[in-house]
C-alpha positions in Angstrom: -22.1 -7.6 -5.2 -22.4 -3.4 -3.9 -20.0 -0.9 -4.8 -18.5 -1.6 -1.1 -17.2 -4.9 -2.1 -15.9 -3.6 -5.8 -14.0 -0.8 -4.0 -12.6 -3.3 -2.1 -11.4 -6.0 -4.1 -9.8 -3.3 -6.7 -8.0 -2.1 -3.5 -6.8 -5.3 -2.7 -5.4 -5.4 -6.4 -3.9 -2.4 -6.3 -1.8 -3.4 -3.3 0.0 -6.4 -4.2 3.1 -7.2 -3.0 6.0 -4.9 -5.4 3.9 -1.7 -5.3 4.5 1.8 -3.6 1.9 3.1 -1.2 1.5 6.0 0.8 0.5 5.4 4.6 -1.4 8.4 5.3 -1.4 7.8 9.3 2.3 8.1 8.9 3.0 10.0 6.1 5.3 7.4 5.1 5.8 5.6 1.5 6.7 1.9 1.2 6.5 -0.8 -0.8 3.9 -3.6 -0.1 5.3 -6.6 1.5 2.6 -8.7 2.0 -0.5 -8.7 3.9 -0.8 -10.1 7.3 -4.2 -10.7 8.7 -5.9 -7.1 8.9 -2.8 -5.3 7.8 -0.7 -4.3 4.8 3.0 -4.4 5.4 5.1 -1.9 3.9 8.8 -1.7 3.6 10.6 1.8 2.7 11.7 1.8 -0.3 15.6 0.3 -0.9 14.6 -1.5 2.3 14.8 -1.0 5.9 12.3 -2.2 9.0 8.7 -3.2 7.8 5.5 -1.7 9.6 2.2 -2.6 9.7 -0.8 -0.1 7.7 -4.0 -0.2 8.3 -5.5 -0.6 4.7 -8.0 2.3 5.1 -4.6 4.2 5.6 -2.8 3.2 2.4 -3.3 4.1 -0.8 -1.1 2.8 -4.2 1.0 5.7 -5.8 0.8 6.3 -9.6 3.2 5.5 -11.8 4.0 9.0 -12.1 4.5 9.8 -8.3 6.7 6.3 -7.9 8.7 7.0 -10.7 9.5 10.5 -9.4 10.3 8.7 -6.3 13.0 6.4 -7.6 
């Protein structure tokens, strides 16, 4: 297994469905949802319309940042 495939299967942990994620394209943070063939889908937070991330696009927020957030 590279380093490519590490990075991406801690990714893939880090954004399980509960967690809050920044989507850099859109500046916008949501929680996971679920993941739908090549996308992560993200719901604001306290709910509202999901959208579709790229996953190169989303990163999980700290505990520290989503706390501040709540």
């Amino acid at each position: 297994m590279d380093s490519e495939q590490v990075l991406m299967m801690c990714d893939d942990m880090a954004l399980k469905p509960g967690v809050l994620a920044l989507d850099m394209q859109r500046g916008k943070v949501g929680e996971v949802m679920d993941h739908w063939g090549a996308h992560i889908q993200l719901r604001p937070k306290g709910g509202g319309r999901e959208w579709d991330a790229h996953p190169d696009e989303v990163r999980p927020l700290g505990d520290d940042i989503a706390d501040g957030e709540a």
